[in-house]
PyMOL Python script that loads the backbone (N, CA, C, O; Angstrom):
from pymol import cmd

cmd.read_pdbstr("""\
ATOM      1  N   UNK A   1       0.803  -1.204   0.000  1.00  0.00           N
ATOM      2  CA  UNK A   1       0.000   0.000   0.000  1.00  0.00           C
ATOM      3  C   UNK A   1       0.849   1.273   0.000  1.00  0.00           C
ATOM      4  O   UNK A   1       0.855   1.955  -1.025  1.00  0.00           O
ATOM      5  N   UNK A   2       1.557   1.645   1.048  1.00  0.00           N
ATOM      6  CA  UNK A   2       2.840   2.526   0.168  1.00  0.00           C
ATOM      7  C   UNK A   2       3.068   2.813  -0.326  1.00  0.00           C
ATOM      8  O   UNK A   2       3.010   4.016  -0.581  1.00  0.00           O
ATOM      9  N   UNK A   3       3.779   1.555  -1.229  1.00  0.00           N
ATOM     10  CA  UNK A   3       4.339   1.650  -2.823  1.00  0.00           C
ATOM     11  C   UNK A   3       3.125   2.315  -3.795  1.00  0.00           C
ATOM     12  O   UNK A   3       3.403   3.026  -4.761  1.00  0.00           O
ATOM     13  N   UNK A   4       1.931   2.028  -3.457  1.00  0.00           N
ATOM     14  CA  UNK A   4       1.086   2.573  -4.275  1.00  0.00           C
ATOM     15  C   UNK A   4       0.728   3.997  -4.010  1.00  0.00           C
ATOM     16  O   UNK A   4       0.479   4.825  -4.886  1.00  0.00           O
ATOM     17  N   UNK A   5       0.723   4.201  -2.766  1.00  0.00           N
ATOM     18  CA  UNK A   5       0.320   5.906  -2.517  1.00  0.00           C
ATOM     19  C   UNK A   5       1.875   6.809  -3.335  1.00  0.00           C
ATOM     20  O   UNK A   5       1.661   7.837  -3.979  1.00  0.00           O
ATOM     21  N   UNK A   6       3.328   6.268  -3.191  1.00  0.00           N
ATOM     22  CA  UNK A   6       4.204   6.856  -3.632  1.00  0.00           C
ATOM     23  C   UNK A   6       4.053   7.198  -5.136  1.00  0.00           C
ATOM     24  O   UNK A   6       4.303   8.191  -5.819  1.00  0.00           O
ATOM     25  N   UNK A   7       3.537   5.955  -5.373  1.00  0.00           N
ATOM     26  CA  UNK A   7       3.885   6.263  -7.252  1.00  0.00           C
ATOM     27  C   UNK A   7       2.445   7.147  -7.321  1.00  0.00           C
ATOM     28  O   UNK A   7       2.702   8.124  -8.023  1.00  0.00           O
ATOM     29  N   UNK A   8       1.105   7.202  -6.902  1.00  0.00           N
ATOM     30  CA  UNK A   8       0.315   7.986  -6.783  1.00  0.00           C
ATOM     31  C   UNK A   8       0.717   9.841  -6.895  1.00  0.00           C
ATOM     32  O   UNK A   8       0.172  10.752  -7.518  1.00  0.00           O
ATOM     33  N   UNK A   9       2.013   9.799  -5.891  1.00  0.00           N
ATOM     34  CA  UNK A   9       2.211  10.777  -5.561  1.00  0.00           C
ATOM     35  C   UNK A   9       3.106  11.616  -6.622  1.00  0.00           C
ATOM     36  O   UNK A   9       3.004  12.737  -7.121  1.00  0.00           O
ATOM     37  N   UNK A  10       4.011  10.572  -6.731  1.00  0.00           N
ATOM     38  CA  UNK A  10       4.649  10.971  -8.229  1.00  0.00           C
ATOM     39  C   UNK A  10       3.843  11.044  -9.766  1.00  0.00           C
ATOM     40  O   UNK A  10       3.951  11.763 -10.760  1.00  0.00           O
ATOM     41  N   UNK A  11       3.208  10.188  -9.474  1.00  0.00           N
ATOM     42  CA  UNK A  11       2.061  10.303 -10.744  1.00  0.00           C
ATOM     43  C   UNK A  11       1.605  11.929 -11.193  1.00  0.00           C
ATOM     44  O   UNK A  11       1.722  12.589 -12.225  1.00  0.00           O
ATOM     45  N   UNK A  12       1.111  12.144 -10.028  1.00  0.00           N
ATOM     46  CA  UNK A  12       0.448  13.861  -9.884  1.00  0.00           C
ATOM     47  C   UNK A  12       1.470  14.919  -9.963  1.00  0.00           C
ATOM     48  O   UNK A  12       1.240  16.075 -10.319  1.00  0.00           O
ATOM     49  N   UNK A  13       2.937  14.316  -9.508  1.00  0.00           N
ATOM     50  CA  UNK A  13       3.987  15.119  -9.424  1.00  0.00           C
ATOM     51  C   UNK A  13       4.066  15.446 -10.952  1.00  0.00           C
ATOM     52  O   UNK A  13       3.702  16.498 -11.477  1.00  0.00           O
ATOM     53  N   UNK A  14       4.645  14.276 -11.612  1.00  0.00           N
ATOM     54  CA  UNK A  14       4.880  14.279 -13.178  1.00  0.00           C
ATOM     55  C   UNK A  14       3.835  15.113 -13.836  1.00  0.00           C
ATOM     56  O   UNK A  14       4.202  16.021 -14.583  1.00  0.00           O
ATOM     57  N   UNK A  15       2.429  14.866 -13.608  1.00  0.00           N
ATOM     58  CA  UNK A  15       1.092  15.690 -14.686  1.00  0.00           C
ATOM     59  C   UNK A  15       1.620  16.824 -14.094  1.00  0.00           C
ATOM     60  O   UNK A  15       2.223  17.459 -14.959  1.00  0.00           O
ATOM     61  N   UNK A  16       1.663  17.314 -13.123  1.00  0.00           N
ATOM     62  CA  UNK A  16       2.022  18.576 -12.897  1.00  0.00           C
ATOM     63  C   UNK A  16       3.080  19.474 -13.579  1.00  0.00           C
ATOM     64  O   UNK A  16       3.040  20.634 -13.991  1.00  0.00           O
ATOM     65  N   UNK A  17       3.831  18.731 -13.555  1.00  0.00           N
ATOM     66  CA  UNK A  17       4.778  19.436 -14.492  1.00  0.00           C
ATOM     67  C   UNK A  17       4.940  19.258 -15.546  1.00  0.00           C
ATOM     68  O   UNK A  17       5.885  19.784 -16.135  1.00  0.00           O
ATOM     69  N   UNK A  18       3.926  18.316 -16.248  1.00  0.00           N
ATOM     70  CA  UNK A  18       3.713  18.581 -17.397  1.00  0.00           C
ATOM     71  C   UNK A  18       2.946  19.134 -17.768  1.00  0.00           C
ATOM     72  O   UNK A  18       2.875  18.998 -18.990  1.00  0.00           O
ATOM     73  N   UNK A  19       1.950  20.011 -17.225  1.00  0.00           N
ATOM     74  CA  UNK A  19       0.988  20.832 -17.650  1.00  0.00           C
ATOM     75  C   UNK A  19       1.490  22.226 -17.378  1.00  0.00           C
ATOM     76  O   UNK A  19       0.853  23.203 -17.772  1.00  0.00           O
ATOM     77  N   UNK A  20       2.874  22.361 -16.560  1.00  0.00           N
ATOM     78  CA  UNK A  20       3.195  23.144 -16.738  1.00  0.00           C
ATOM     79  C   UNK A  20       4.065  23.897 -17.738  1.00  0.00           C
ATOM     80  O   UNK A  20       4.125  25.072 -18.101  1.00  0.00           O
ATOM     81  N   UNK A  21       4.853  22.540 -18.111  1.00  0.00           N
ATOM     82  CA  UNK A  21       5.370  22.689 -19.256  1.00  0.00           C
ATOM     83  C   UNK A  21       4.583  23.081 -21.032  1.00  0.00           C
ATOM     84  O   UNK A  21       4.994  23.754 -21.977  1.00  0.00           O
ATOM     85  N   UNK A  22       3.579  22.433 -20.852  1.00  0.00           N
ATOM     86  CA  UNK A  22       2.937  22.798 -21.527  1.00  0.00           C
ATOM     87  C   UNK A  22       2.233  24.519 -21.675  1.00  0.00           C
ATOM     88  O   UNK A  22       2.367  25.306 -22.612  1.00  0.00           O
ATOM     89  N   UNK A  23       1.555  24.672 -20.516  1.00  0.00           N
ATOM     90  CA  UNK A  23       1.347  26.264 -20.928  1.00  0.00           C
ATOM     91  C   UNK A  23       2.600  27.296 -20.977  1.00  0.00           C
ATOM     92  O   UNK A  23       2.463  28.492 -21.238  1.00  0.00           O
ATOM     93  N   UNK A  24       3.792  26.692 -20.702  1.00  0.00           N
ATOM     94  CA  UNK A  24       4.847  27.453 -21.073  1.00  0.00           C
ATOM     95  C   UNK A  24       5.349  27.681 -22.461  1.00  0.00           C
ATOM     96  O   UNK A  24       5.833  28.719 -22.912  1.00  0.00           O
ATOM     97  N   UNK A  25       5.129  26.382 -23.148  1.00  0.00           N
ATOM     98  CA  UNK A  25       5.064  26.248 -24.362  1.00  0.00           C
ATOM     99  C   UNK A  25       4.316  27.157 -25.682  1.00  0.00           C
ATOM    100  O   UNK A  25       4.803  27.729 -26.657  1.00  0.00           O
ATOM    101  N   UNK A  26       2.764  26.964 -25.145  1.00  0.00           N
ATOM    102  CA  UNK A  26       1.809  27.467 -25.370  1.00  0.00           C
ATOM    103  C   UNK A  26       1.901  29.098 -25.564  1.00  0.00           C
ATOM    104  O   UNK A  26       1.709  29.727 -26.605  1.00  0.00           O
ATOM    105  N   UNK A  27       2.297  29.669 -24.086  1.00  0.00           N
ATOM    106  CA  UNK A  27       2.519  30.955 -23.441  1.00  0.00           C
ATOM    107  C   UNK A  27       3.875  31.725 -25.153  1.00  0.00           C
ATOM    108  O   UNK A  27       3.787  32.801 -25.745  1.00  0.00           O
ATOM    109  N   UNK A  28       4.816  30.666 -25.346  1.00  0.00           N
ATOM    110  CA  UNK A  28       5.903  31.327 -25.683  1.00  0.00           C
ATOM    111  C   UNK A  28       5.472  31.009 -27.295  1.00  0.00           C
ATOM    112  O   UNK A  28       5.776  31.978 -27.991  1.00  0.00           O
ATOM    113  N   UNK A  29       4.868  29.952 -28.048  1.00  0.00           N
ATOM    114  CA  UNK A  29       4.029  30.019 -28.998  1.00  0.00           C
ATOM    115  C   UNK A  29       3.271  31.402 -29.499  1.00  0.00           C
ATOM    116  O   UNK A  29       3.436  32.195 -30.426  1.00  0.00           O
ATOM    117  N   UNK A  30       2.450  31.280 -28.506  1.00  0.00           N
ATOM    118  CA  UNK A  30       1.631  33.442 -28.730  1.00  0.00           C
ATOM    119  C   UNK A  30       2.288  34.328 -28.784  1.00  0.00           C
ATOM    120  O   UNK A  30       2.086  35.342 -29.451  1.00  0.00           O
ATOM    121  N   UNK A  31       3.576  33.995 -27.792  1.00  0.00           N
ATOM    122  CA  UNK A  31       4.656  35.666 -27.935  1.00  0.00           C
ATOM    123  C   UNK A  31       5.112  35.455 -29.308  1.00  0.00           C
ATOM    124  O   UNK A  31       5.228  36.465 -30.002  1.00  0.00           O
ATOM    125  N   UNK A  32       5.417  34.204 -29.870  1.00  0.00           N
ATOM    126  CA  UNK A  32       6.530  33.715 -31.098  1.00  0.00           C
ATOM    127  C   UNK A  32       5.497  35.084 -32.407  1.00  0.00           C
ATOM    128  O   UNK A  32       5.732  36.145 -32.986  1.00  0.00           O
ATOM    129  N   UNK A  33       4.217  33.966 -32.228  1.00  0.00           N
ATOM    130  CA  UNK A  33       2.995  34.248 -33.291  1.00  0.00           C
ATOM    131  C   UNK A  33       3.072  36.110 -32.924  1.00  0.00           C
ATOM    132  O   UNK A  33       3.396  36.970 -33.743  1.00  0.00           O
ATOM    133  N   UNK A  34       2.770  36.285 -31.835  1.00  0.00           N
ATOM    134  CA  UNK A  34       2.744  38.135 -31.951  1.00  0.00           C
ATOM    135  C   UNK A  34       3.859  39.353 -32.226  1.00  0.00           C
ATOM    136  O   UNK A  34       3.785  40.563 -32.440  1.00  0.00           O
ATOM    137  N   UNK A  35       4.853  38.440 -32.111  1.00  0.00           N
ATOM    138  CA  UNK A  35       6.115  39.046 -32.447  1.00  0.00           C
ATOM    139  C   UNK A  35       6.395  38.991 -34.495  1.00  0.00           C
ATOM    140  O   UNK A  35       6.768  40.013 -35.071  1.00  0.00           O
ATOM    141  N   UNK A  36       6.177  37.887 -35.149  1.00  0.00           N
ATOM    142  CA  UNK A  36       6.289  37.678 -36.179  1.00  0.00           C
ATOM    143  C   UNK A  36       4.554  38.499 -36.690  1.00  0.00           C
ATOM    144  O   UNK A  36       4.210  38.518 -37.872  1.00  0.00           O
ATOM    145  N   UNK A  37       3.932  38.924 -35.894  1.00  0.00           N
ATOM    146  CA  UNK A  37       2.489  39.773 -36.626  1.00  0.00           C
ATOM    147  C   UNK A  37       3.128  41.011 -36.406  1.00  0.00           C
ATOM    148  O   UNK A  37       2.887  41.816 -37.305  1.00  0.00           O
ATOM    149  N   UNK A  38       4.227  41.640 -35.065  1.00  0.00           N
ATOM    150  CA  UNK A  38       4.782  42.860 -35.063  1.00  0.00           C
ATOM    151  C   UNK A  38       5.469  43.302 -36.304  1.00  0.00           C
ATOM    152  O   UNK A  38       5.154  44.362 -36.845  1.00  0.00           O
ATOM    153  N   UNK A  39       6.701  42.269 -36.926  1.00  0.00           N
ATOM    154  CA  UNK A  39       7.290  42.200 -37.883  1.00  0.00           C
ATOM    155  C   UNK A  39       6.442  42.698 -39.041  1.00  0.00           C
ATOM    156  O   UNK A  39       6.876  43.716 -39.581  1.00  0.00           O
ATOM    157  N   UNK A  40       5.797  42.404 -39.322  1.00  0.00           N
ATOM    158  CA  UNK A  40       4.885  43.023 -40.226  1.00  0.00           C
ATOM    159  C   UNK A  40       4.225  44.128 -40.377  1.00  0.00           C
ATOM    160  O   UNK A  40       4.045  44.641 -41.481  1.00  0.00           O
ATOM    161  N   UNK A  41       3.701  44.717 -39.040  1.00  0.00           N
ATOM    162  CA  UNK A  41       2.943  45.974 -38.844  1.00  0.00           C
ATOM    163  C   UNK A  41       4.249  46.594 -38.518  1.00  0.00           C
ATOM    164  O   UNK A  41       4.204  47.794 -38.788  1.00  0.00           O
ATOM    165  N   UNK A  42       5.085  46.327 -38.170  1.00  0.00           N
ATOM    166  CA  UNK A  42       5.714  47.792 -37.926  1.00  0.00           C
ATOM    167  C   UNK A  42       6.247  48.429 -38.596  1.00  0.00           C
ATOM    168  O   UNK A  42       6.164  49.639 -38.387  1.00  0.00           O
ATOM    169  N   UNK A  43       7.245  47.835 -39.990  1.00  0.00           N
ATOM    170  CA  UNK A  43       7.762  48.560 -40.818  1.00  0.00           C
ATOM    171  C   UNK A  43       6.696  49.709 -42.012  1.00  0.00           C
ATOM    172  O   UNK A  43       6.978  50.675 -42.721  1.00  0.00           O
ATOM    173  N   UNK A  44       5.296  48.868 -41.685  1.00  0.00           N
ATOM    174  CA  UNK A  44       4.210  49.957 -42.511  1.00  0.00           C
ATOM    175  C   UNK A  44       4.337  51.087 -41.976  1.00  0.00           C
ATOM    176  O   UNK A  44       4.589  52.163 -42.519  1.00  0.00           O
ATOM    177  N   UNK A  45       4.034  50.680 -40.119  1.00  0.00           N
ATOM    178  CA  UNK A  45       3.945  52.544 -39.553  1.00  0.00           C
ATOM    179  C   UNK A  45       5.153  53.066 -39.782  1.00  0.00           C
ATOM    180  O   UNK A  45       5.160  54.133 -40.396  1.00  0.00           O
ATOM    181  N   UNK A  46       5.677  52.831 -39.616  1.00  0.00           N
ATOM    182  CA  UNK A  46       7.352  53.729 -39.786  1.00  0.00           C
ATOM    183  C   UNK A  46       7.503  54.132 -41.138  1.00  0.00           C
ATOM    184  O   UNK A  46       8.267  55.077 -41.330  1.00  0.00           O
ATOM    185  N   UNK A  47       6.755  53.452 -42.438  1.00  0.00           N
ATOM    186  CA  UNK A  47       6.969  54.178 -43.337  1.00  0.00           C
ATOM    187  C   UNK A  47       6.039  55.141 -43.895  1.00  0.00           C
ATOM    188  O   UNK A  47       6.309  55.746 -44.933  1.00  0.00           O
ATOM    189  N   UNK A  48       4.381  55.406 -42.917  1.00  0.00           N
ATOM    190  CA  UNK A  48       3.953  55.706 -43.205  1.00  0.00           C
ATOM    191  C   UNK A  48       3.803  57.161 -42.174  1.00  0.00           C
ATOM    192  O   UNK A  48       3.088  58.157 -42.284  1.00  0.00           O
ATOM    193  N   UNK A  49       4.719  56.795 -41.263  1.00  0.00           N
ATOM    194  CA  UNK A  49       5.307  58.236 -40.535  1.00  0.00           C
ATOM    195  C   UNK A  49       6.901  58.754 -41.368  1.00  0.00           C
ATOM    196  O   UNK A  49       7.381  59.884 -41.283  1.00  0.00           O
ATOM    197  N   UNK A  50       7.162  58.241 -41.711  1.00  0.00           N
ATOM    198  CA  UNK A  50       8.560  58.649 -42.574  1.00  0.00           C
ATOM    199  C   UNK A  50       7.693  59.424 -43.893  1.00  0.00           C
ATOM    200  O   UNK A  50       8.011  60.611 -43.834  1.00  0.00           O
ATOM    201  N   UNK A  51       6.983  59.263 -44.743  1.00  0.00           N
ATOM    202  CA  UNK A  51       6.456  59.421 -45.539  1.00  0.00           C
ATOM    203  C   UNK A  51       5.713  61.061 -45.022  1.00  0.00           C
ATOM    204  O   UNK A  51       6.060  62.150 -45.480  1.00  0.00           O
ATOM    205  N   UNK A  52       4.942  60.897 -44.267  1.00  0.00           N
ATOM    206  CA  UNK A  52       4.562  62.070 -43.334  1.00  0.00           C
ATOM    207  C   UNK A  52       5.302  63.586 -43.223  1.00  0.00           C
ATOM    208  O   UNK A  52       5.053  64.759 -43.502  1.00  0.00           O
ATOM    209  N   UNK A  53       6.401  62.756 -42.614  1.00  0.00           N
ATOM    210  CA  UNK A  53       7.539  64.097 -42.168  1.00  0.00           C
ATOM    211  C   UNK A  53       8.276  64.658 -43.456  1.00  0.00           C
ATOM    212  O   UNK A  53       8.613  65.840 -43.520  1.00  0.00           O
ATOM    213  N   UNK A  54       8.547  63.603 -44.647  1.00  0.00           N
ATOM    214  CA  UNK A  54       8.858  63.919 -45.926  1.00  0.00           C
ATOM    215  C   UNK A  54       8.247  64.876 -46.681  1.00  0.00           C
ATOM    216  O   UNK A  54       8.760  65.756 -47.372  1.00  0.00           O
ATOM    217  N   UNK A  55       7.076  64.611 -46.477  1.00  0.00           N
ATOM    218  CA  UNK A  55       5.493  65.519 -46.882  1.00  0.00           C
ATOM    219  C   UNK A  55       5.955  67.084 -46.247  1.00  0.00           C
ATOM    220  O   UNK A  55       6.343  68.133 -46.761  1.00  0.00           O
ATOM    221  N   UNK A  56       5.707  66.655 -44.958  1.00  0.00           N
ATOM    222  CA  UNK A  56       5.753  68.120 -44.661  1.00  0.00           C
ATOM    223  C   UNK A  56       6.941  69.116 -44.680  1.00  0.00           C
ATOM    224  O   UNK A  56       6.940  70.316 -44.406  1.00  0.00           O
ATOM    225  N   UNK A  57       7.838  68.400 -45.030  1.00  0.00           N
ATOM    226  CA  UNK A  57       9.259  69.019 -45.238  1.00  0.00           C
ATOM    227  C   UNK A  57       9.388  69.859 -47.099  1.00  0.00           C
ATOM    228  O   UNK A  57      10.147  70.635 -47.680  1.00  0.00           O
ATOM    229  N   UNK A  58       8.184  69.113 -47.393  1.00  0.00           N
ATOM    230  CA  UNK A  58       8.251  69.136 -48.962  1.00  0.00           C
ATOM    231  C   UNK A  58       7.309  70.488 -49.229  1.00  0.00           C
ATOM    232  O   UNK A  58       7.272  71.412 -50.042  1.00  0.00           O
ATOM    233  N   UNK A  59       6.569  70.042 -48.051  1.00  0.00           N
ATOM    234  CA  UNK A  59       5.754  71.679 -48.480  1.00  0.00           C
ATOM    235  C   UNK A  59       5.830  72.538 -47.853  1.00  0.00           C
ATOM    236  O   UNK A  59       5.231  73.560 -48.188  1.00  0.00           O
ATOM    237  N   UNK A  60       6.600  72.504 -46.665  1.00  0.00           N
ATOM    238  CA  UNK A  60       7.183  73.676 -46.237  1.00  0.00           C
ATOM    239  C   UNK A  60       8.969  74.491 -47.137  1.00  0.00           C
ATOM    240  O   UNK A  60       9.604  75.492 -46.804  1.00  0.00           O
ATOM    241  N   UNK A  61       9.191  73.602 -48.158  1.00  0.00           N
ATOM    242  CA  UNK A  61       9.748  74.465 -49.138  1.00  0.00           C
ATOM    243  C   UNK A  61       9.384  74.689 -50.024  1.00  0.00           C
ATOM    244  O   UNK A  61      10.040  75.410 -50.775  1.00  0.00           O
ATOM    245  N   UNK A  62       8.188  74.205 -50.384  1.00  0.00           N
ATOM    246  CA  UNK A  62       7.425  74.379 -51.588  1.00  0.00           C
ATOM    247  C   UNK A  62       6.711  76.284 -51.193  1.00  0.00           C
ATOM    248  O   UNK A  62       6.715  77.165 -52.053  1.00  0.00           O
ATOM    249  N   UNK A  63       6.223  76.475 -49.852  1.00  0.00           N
ATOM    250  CA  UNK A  63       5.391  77.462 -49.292  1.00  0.00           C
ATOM    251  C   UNK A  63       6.486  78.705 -49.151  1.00  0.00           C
ATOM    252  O   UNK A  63       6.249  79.893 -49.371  1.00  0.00           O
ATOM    253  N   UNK A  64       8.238  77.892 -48.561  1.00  0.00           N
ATOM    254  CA  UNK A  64       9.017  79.434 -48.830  1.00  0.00           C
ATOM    255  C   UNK A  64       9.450  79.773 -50.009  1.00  0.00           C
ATOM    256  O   UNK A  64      10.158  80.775 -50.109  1.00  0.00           O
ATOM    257  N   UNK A  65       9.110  79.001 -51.151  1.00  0.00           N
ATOM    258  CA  UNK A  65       9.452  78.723 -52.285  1.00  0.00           C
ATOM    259  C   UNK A  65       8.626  80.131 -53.016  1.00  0.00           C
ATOM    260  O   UNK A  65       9.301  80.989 -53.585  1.00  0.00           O
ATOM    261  N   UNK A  66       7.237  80.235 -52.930  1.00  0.00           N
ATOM    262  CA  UNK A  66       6.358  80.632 -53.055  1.00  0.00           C
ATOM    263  C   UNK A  66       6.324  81.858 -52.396  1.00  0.00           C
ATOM    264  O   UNK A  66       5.912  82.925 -52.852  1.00  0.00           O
ATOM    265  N   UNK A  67       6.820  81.617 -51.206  1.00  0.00           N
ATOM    266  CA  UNK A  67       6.945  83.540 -50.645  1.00  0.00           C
ATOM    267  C   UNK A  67       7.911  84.593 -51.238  1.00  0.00           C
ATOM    268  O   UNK A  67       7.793  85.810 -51.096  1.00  0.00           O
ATOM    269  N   UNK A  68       9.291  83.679 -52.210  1.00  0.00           N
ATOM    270  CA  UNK A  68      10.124  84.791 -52.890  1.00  0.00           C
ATOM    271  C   UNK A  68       9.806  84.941 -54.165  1.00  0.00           C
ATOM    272  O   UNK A  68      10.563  85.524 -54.941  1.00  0.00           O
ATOM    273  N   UNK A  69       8.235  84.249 -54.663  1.00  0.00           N
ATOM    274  CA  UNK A  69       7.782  84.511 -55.802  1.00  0.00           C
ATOM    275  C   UNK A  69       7.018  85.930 -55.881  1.00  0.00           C
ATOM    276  O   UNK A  69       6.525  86.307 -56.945  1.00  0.00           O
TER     277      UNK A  69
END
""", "prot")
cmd.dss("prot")
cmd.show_as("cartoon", "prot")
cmd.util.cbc("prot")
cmd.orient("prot")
């Protein structure tokens, strides 16, 4: 009877840490997946704020351009 409560005990020991292992897995899966969806969105905003500041650089010499006309 012992022997059976021990391996019982280890039994639960082992699921345990394998379920922990598992949502660790899981956990670092979603960061993997949201990091490789960052990769993607971010170089748009940056070029669509680069694009922006280009703009306004363009017509603010276009406007003093226009004042020594």
């Amino acid at each position: 009877m012992p022997l059976y409560l021990n391996n019982q005990i280890l039994r639960a020991l082992h699921e345990s840490l394998a379920s922990e292992l598992v949502a660790r897995m899981n956990a670092m899966s979603n960061a993997t997946d949201n990091a490789m969806d960052m990769t993607k969105t971010l170089p748009n905003a940056y070029n669509r704020q680069r694009q922006s500041k280009i703009t306004g650089e363009i017509f603010e010499i276009v406007v003093g351009a226009e004042a020594f006309l």
